[in-house]
DSSP file (Angstrom, degrees, kcal/mol; ACC not computed):
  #  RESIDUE AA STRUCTURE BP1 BP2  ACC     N-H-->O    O-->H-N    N-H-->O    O-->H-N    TCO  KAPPA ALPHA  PHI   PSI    X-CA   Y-CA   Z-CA
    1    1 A X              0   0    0      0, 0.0     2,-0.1     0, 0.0    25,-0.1   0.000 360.0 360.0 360.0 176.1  102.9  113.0   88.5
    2    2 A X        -     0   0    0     26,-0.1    25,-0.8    65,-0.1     2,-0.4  -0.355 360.0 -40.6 107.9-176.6  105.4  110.8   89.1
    3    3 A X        -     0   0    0     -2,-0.1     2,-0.5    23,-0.1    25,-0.2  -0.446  60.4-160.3 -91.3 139.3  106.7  107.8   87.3
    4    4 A X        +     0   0    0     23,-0.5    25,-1.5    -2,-0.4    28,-0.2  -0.812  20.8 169.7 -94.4 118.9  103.6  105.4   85.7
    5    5 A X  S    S-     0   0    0     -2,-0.5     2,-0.2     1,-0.4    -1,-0.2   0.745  71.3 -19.0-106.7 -27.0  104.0  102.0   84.7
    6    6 A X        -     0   0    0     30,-0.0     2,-1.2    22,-0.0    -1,-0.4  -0.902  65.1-117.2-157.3 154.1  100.6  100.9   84.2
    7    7 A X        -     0   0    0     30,-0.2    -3,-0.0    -2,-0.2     5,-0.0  -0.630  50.3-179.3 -84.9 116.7   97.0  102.3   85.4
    8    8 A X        -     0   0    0     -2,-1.2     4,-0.2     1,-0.1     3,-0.2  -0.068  42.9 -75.8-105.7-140.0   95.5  100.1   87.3
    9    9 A X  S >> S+     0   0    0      2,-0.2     4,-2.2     3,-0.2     3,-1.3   0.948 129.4  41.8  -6.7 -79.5   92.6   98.6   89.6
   10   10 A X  H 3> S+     0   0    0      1,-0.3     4,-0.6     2,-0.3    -1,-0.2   0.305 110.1  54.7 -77.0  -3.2   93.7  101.0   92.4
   11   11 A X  H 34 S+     0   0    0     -3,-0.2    -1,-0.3     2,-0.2    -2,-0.2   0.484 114.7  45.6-109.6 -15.4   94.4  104.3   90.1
   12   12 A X  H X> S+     0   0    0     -3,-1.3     4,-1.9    -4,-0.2     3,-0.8   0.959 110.4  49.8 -94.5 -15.2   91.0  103.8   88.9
   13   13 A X  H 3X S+     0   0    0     -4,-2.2     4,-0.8     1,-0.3    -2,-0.2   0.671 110.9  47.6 -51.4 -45.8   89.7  103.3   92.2
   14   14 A X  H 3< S+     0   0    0     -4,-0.6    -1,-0.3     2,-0.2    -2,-0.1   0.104 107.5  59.1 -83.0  14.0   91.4  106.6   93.7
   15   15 A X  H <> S+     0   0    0     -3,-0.8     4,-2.1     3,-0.1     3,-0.2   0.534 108.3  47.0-123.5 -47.3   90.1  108.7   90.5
   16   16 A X  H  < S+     0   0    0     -4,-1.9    -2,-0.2     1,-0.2    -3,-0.1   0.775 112.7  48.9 -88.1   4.6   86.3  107.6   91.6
   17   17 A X  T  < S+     0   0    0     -4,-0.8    -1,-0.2    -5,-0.1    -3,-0.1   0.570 105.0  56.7 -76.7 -22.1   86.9  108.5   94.9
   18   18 A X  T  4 S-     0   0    0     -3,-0.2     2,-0.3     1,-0.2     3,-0.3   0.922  98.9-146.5 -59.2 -66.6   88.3  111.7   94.0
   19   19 A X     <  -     0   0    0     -4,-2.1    -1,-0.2     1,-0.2    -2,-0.1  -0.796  36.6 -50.3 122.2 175.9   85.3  113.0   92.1
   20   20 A X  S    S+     0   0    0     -2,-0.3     2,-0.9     1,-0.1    -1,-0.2   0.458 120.7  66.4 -72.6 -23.6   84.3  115.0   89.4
   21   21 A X  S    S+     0   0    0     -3,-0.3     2,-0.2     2,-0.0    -1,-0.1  -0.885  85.9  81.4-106.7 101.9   86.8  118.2   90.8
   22   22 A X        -     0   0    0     -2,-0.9     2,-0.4    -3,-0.1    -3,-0.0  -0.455  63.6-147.7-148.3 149.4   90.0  116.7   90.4
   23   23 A X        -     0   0    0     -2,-0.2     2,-0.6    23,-0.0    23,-0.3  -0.978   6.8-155.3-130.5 131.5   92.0  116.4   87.9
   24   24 A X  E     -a   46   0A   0     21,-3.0    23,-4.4    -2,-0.4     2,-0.6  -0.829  16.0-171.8-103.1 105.3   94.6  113.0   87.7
   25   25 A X  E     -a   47   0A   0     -2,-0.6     2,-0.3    21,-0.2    23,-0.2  -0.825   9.2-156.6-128.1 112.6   97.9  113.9   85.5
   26   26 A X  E     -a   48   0A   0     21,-2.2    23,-2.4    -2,-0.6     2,-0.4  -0.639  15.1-161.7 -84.5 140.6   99.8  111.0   85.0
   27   27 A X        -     0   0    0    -25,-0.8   -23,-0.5    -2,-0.3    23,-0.2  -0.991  25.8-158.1-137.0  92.7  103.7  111.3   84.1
   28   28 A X        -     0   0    0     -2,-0.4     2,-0.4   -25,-0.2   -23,-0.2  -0.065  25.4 -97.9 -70.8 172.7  104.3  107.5   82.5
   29   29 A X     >  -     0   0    0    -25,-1.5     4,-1.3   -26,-0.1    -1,-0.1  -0.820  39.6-111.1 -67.7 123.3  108.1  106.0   82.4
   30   30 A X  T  4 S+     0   0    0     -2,-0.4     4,-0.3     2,-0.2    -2,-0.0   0.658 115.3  56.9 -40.3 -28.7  109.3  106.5   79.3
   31   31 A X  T  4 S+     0   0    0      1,-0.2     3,-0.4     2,-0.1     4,-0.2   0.985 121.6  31.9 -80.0 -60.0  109.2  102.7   78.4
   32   32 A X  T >4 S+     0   0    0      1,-0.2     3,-0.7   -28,-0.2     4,-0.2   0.442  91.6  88.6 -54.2 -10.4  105.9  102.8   79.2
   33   33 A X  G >< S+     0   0    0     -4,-1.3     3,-1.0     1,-0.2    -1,-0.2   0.804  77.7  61.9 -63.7 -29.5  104.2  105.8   78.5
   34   34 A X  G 3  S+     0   0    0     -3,-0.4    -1,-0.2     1,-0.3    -2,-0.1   0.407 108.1  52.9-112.6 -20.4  103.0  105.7   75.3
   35   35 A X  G <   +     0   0    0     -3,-0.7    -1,-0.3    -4,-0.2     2,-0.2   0.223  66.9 120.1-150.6  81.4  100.9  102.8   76.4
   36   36 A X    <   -     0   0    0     -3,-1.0     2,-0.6    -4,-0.2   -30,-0.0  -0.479  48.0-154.6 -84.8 145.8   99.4  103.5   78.7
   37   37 A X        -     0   0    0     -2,-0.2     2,-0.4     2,-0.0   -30,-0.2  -0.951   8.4-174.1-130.0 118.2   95.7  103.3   78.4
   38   38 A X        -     0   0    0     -2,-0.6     2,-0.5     8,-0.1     5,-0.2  -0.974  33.1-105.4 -99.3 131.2   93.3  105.2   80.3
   39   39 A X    >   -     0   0    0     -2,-0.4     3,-3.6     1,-0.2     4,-0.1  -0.273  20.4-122.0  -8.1  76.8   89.7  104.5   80.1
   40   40 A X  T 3  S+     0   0    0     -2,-0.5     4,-0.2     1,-0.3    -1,-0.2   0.455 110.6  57.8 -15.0 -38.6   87.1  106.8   78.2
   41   41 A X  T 3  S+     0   0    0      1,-0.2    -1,-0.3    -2,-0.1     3,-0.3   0.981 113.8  37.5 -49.0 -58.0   85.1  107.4   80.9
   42   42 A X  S X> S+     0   0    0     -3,-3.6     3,-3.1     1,-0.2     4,-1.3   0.679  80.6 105.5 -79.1 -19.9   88.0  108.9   82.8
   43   43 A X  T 34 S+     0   0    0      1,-0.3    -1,-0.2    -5,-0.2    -2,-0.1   0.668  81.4  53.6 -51.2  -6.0   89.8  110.7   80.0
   44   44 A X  T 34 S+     0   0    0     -3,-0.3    -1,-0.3    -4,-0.2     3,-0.1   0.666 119.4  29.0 -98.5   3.4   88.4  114.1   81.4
   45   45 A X  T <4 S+     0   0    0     -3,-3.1   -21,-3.0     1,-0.2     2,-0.5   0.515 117.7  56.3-144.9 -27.7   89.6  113.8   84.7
   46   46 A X  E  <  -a   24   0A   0     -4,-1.3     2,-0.3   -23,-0.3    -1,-0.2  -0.979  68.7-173.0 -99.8 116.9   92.9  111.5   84.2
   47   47 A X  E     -a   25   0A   0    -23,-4.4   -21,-2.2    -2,-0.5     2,-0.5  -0.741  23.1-140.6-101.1 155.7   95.4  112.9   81.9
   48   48 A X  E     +a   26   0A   0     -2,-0.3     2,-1.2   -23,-0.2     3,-0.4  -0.700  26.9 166.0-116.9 107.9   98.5  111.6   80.5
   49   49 A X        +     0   0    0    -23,-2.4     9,-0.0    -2,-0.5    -2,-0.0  -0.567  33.6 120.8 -85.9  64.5  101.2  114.3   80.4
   50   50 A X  S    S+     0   0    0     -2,-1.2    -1,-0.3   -23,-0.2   -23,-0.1   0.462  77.4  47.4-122.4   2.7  104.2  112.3   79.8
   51   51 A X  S    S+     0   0    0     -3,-0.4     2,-0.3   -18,-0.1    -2,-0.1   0.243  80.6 115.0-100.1   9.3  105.0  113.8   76.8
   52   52 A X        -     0   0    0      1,-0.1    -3,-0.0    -4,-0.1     3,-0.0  -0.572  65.8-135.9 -56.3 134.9  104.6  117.6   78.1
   53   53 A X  S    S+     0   0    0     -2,-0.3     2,-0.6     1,-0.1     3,-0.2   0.878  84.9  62.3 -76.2 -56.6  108.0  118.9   77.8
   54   54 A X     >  -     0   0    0      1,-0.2     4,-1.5     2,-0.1    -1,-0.1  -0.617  50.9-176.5-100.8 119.7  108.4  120.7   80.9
   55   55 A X  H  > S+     0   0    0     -2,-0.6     4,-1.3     1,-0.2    -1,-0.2   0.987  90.9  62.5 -70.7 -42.8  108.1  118.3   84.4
   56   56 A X  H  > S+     0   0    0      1,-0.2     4,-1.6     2,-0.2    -1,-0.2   0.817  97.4  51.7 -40.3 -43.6  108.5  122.0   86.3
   57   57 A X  H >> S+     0   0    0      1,-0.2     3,-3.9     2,-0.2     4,-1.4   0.969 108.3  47.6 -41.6 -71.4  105.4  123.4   84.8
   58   58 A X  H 3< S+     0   0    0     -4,-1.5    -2,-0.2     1,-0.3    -1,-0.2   0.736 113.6  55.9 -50.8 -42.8  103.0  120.4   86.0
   59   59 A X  H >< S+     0   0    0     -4,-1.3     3,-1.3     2,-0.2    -1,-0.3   0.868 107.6  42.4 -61.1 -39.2  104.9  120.9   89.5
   60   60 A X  H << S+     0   0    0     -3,-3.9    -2,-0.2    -4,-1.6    -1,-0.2   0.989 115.9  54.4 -83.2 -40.6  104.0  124.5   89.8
   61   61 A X  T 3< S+     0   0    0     -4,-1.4    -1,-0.3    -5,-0.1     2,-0.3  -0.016  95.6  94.3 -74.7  34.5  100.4  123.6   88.6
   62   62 A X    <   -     0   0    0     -3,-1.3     3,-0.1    -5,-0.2    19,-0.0  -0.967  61.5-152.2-121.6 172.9   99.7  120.9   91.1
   63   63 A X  S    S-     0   0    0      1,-0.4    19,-0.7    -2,-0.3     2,-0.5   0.698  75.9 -26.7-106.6 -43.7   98.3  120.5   93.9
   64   64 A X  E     -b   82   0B   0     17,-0.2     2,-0.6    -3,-0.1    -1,-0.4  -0.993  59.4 -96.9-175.8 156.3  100.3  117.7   95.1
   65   65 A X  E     -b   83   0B   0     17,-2.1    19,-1.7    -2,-0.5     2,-0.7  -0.704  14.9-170.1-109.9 110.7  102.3  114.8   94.3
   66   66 A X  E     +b   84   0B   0     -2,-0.6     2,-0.3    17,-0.2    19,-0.2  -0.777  31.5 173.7 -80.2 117.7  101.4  110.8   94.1
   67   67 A X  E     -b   85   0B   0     17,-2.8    19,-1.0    -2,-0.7   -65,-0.1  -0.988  34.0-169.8-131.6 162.0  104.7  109.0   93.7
   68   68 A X  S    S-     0   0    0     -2,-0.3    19,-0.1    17,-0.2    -1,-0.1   0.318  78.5 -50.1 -94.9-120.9  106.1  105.2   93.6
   69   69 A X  S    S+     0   0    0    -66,-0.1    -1,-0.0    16,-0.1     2,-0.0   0.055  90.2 133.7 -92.0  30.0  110.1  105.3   93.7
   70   70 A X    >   -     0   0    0      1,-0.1     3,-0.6   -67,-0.1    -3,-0.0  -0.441  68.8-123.4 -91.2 164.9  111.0  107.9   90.8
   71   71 A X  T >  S+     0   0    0      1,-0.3     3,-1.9     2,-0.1     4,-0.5   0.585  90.9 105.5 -97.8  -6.4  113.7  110.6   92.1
   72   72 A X  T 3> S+     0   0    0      1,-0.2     4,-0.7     2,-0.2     5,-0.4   0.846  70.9  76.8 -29.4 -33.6  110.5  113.6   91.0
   73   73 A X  H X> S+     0   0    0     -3,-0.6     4,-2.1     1,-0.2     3,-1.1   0.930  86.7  50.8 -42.8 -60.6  110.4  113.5   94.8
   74   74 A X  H <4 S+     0   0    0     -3,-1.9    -1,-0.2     1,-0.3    -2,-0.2   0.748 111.1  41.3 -45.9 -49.5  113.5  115.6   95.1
   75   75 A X  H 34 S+     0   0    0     -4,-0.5     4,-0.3    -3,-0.4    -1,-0.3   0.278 115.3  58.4 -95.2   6.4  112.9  118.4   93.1
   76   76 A X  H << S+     0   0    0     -3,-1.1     5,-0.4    -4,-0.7     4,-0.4   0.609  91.0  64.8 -80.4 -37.3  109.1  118.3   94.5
   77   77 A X  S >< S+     0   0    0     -4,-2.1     3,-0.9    -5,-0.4    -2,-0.2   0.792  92.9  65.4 -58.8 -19.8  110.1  118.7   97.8
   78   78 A X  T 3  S+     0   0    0      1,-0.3     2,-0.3    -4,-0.1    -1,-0.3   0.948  96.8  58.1 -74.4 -59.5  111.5  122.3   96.6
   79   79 A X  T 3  S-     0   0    0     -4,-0.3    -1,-0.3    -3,-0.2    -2,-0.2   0.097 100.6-137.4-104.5  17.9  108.0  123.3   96.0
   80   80 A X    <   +     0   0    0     -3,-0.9     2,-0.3    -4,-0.4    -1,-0.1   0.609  60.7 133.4  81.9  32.7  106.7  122.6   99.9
   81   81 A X        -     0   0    0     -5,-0.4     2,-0.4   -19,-0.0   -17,-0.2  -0.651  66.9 -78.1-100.9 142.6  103.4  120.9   98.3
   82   82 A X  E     -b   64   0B   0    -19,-0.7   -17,-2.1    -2,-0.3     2,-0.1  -0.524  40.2-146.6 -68.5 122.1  102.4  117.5   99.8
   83   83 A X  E     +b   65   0B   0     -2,-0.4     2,-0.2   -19,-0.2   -17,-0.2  -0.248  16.1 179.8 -47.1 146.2  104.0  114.4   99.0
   84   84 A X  E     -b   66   0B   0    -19,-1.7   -17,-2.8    -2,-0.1     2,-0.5  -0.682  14.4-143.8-154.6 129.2  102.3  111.0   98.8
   85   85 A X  E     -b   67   0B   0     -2,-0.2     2,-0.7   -19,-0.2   -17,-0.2  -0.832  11.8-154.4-116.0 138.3  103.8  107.6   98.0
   86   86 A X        -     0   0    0    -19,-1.0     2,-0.7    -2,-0.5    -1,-0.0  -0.647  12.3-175.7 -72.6 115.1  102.8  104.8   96.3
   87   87 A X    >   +     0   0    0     -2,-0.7     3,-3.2     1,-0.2     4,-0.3  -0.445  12.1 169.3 -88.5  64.8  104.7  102.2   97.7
   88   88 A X  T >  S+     0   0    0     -2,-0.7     3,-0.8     1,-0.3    -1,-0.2   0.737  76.4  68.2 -81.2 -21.4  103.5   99.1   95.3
   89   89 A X  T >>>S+     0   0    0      1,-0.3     4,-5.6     2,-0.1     3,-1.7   0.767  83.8  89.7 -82.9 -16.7  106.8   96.7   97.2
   90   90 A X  H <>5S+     0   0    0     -3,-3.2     4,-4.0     1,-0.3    -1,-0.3   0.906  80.9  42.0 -40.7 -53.4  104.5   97.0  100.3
   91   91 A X  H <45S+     0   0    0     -3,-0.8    -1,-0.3    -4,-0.3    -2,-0.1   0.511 126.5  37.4 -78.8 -10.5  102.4   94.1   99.9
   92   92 A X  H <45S+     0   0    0     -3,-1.7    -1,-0.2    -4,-0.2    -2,-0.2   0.458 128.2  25.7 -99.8 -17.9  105.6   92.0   98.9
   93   93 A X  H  <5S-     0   0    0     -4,-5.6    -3,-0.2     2,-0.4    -2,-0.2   0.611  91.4-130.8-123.4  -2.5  108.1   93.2  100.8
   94   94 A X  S  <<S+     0   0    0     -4,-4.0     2,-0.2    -5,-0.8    -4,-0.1  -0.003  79.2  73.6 108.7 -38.6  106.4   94.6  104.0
   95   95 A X        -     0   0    0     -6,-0.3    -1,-0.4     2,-0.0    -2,-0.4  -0.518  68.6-141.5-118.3-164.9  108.2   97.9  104.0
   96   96 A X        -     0   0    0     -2,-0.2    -9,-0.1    -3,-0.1    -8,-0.0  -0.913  19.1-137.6-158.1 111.5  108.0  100.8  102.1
   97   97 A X  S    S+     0   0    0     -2,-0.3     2,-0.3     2,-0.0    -2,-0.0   0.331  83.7  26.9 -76.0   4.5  112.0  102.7  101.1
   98   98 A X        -     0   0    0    -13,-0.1     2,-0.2   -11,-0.0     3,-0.1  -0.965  67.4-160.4-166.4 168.3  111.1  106.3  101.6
   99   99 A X        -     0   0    0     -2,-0.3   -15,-0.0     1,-0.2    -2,-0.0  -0.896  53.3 -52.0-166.1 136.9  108.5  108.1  103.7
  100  100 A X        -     0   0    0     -2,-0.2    -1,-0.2     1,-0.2   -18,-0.0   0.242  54.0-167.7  -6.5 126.3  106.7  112.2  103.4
  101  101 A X              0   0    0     -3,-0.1    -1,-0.2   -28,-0.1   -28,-0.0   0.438 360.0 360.0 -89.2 -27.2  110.0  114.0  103.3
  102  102 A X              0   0    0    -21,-0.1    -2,-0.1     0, 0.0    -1,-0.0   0.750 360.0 360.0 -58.9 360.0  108.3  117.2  103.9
């Protein structure tokens, strides 16, 4: 979950490293969600929920949370689940604005 702007390289790359038991549920940015394209191959194993109504459900049904800078952090952090952030500014700006809150 957390906010999607495009799948890339490195989201398909962490989806075949994953495996066959996992399940990927992508939560787009609204300017982008609707095209967003995942690959046929992956469509059984990367979803795109970004028009699922309720973000609270997907929270209580996952496992854990992938996120860039979207503020989903905050109301994840209620549910004591592991964080992880993508920091995409890393590789251009060196740092990375927020770090595992839990």
């Amino acid at each position: 979950m957390g906010t999607v702007r495009s799948l890339s390289e490195k989201e398909i790359n962490f989806k075949r490293r994953l495996g066959e038991d996992y399940v990927l549920l992508i939560r787009g940015h609204v300017v982008v969600a609707s095209k967003l394209n995942i690959p046929e191959e992956f469509r059984h194993n990367i979803i795109n929920v970004s028009k699922y109504p309720d973000i609270q459900e997907l929270m209580i049904a996952s496992d854990m949370l992938v996120t860039d800078y979207s503020s989903v952090m905050f109301v994840y952090a209620n549910t004591n689940k592991p964080m992880y952030f993508y920091c995409y500014s890393l590789d251009e700006h060196g740092v990375c604005v927020v770090s595992n809150m839990n």
